[in-house]
N, C-alpha and C positions, 0 to 999 in steps of 0.2 A: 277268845271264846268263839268268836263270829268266824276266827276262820277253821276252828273245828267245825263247827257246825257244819259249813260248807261244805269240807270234806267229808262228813257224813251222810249228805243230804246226793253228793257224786256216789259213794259207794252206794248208797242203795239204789240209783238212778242207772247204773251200771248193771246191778243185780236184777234190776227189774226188766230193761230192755237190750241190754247189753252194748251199748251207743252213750255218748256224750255231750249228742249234739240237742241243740235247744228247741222247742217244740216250736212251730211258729202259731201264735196266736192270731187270729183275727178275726173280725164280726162286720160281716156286710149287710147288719141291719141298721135301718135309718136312725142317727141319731136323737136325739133330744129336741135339739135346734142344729140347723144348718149355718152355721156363720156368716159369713159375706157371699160366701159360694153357694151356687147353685149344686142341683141334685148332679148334674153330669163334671163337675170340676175337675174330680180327680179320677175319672173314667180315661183310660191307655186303650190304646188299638195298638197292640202289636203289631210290627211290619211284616211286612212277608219276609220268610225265611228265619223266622223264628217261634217254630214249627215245637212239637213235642223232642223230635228227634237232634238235641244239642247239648253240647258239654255244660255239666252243673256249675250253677253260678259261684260267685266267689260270698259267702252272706257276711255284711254286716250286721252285725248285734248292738246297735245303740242302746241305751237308760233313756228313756222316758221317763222325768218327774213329774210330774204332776203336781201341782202347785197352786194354793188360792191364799186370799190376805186377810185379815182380821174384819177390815171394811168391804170385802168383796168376795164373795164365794162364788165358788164353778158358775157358768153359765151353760155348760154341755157335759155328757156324761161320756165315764172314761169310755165305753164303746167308739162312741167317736172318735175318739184318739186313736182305739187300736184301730178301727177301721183308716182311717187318713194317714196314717204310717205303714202299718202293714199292708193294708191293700192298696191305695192311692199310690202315695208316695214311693215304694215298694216297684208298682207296674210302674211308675215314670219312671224307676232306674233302670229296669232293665230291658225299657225300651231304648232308654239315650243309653247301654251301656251296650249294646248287642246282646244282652244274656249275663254279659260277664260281671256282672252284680248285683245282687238283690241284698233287701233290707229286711229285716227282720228283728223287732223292738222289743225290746220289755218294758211295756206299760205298768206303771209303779200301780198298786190296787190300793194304795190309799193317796190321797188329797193330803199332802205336807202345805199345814199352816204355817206360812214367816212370822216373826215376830215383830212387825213394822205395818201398817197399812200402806196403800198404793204409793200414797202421794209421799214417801221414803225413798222409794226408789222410781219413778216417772220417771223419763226422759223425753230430748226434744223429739221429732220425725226426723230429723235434718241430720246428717250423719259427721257432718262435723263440726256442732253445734251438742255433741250426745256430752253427757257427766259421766267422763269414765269411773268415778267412783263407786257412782249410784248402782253402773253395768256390774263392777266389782263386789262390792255389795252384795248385791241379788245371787251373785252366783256363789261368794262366801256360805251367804244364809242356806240358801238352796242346800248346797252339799253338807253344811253340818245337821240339816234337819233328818238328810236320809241316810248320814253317813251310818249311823248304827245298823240298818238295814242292808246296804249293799256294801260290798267290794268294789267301787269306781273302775280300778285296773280291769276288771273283767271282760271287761264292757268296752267298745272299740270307740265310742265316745257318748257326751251325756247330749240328753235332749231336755230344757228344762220347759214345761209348757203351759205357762199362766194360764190358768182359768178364766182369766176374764178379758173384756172388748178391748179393742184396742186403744179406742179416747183414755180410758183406765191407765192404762202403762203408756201410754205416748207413742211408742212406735210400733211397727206390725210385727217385726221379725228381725233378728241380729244375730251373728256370730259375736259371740264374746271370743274367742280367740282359736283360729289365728283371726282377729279383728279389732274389734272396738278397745280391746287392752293389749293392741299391739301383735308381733309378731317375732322372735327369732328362734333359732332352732335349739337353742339351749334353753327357754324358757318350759320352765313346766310349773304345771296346775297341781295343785295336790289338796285334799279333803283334810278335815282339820285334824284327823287319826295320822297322815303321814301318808293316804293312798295318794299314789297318782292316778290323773284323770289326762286318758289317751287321747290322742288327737286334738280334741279343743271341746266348747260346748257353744251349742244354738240355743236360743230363746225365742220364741213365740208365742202372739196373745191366741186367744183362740178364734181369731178369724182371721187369723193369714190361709192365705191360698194354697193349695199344691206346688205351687210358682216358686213361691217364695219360700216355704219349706227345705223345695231342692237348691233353692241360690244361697242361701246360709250352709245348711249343707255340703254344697256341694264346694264351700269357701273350707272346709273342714278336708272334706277328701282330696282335694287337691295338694294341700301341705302347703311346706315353705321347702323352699332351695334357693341358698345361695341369699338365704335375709329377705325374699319377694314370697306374696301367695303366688303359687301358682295359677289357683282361679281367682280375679281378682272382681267385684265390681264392673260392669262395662256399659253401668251410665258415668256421666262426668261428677265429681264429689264438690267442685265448687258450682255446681251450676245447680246440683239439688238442693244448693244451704240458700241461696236465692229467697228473696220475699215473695208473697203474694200466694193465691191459691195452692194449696198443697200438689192436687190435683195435677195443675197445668205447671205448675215445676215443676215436677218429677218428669211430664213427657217431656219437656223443654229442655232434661238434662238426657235424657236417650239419644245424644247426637255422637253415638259409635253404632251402633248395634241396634236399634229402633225398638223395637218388636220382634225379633228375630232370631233370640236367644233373651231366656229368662235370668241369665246375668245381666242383662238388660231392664227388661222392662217386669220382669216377674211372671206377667200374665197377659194375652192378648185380652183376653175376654174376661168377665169376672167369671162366667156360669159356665167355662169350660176349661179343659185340662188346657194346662201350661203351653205354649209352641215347645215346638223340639230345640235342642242345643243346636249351636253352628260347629265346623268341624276343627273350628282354634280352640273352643271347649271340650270337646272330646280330646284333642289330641293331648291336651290342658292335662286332662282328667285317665290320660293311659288308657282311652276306651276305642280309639280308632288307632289301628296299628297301623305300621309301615307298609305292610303287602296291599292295603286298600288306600294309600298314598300314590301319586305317579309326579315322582319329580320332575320336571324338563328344566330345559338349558334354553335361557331365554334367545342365544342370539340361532336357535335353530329352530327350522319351521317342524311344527307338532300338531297331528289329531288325534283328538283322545275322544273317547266316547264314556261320556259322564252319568253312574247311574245315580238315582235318587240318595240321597242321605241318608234314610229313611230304609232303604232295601240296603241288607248287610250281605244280603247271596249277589250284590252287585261286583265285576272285577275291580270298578275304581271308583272311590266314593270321595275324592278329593284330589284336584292338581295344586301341589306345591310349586313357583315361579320363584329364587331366589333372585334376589335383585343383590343385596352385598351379604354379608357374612351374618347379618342380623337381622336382617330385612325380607320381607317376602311375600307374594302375593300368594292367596289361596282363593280356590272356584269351588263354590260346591251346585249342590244339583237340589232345589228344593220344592218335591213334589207334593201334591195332595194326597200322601199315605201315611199311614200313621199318624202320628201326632202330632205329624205337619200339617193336617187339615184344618191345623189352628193357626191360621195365617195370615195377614192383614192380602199377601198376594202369594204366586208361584212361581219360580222358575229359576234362573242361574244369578245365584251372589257370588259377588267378588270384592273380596276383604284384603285391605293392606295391613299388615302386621308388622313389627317393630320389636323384636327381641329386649331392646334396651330400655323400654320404656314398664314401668312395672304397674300402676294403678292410672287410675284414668282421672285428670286434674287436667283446668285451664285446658280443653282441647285439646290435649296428647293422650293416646290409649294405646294400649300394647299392640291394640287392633280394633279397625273402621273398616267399614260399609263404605264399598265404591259406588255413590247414589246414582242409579237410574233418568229417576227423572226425579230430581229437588221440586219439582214444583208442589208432590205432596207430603205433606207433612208428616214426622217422626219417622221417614224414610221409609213409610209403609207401601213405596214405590220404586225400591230402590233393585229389585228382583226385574235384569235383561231377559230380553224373551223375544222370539222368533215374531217378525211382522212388527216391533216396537222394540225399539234399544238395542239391537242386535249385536253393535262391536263395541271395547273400548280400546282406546287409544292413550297411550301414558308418551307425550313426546319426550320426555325431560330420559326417559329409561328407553327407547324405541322399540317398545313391546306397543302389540298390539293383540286384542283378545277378542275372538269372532264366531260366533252364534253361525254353526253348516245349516245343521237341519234338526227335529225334534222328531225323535224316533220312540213311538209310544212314553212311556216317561222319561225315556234316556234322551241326550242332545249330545248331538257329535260338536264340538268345538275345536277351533283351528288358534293356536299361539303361533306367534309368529314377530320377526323383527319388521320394524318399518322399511 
């Protein structure tokens, strides 16, 4: 009967505008209450060159559930949702996608009560310390309360988004899969009617950040190949199950990637949008292509002139350095535009990457932050730059990586063997 209905509800939607495509909703009026974030959190500056005149995005259509518990009901109203999805969350894609992705949600217009209060399905903060059950659970509940309402398959994956704070549910934000219930490519999700549910599903209480919206996320878009996420986590997962302040674990466990990508650390700031992706996330995520890549051959001398990450009308927004068949260095160029202005610092990172290496445990990551200067901490120092930290030096590989000169946001850089 549900899926007559549907059918009927396309043919007259076909008759009336003669399109199929989905209306996007959204309300840039000030919520209820603002959760953890400030008013500018999820506010994007587009970069330049990403202008009116550009090829139309690719839209995802996530489910937004909407969700509260017997002992707990909403703390913010569904506007806020549309708004932090559709428009927040939304600009941060297709700033970090060049255009080539926007989001666009169906916020459920009612509040599905579970049949459990909170403290049924809590979990710990600590990610490998979570009750996969509890995660299993929630998202059981979840899909059979809406399953009479939607079609799951429709939908390019679900969003399920607790109503209430995060002490309430224990953690801020989770991909339930591909995550917290694992990963393989034959695994599928299915609602308790028989529908499958594409891609995976995110959970979030209602005061995770934009940050962290897109690192669940953005753990979904990436998929799985080959039995690994693609986008994986890039703090370290034994160093966030750590004792002691929440707080000062979590930055304690940011020893790949610091603040420098919100697979990382989520959020520079609480009261402002996310920092921008590094370009091993993008390339992660299909959003930086080959033509804005410049391989070279380490054992031959190279200048490239490196534009900003952040500027997509740049010729080169990334040097790839192979070192062996898996291995490899990447430089990028990280300016104050765009929603890079959200930045512990500025100027050129250089990341070693690791093909073989799949999640980030005990101090191995797919991919680190070649540190600047260690001396400040969560490698919010870690960005070389003209007049301080100019070359590095890898004697073990006889590459060497050298800072010419900074030409308005661009820097020429010289590779070179020892």
């Amino acid at each position: 009967m549900k899926k007559i209905l549907v059918i009927f509800l396309l043919i007259l939607l076909v008759a009336a505008s003669g399109c199929m495509t989905r209306s996007r909703e959204k309300d840039s009026g000030s919520p209820m209450i603002v959760p953890t974030t400030g008013q500018d959190a999820g506010s994007v500056v587009n970069p330049p060159g990403q202008g009116a005149a550009r090829t139309p995005c690719k839209e995802l259509n996530p489910l937004i559930i909407l969700v509260e518990f017997p002992d707990a009901t909403h703390v913010a109203e569904r506007s806020f949702f549309v708004n932090r999805y559709n428009t927040q969350v939304d600009s941060y894609i297709q700033s970090m996608s060049y255009g080539i992705v926007c989001l666009n949600g169906e916020v459920t217009p009612t509040w599905y009560m579970l049949p459990h209060d909170t403290s049924s399905y809590r979990i710990s903060s600590r990610n490998l310390e979570v009750n996969r059950t509890r995660v299993s659970n929630l998202i059981r509940d979840v899909l059979a309360a809406a399953d009479q309402d939607y079609d799951f398959a429709d939908y390019d994956f679900v969003v399920i988004q607790l109503g209430v704070l995060t002490p309430d549910y224990g953690m801020v934000g989770l991909c339930g899969h591909p995550g917290m219930l694992g990963w393989t490519e034959t695994s599928v999700l299915t609602a308790p009617s028989g529908e499958v549910v594409n891609r995976g599903v995110a959970i979030f209480t209602a005061q995770a950040h934009v940050g962290t919206n897109f690192h669940d996320i953005a753990h979904i878009l990436g998929g799985v190949k080959d039995g690994n996420r693609m986008v994986p986590c890039l703090y370290d997962h034994d160093l966030q199950v750590k004792p002691g302040p929440e707080l000062e674990v979590f930055r304690n466990s940011m020893i790949n990637m610091g603040y420098w990508d919100p697979m990382s650390c989520h959020f520079y700031k609480n009261d402002t949008s996310p920092p921008g992706i590094c370009s091993w996330t993008r390339i992660r995520l299909g959003w930086l292509g080959e033509e804005k890549i410049l391989t070279v051959n380490p054992d031959n001398r190279t200048e490239v002139v490196l534009s900003p990450l952040e500027d997509p009308s740049g010729d080169v927004l990334a040097v790839r350095i192979p070192i062996t068949s898996s291995t490899y260095y990447l430089i990028e160029n990280r300016a104050p535009i765009g929603v890079d202005k959200v930045l512990p610092d500025h100027g050129i990172l250089i990341m070693f990457a690791d093909d073989r290496i799949a999640e980030c445990h005990n101090g191995n990551a797919p991919v680190k932050l070649i540190d600047a200067n260690p001396g400040v901490p969560y490698l919010q120092g870690a960005a070389f730059d003209i007049g301080e930290h100019e070359e590095y030096v890898d004697q073990v590989n006889n590459l060497r990586i050298k800072l010419g000169e900074k030409l308005g946001n661009e820097y020429r850089i010289l590779i070179e063997p020892l």
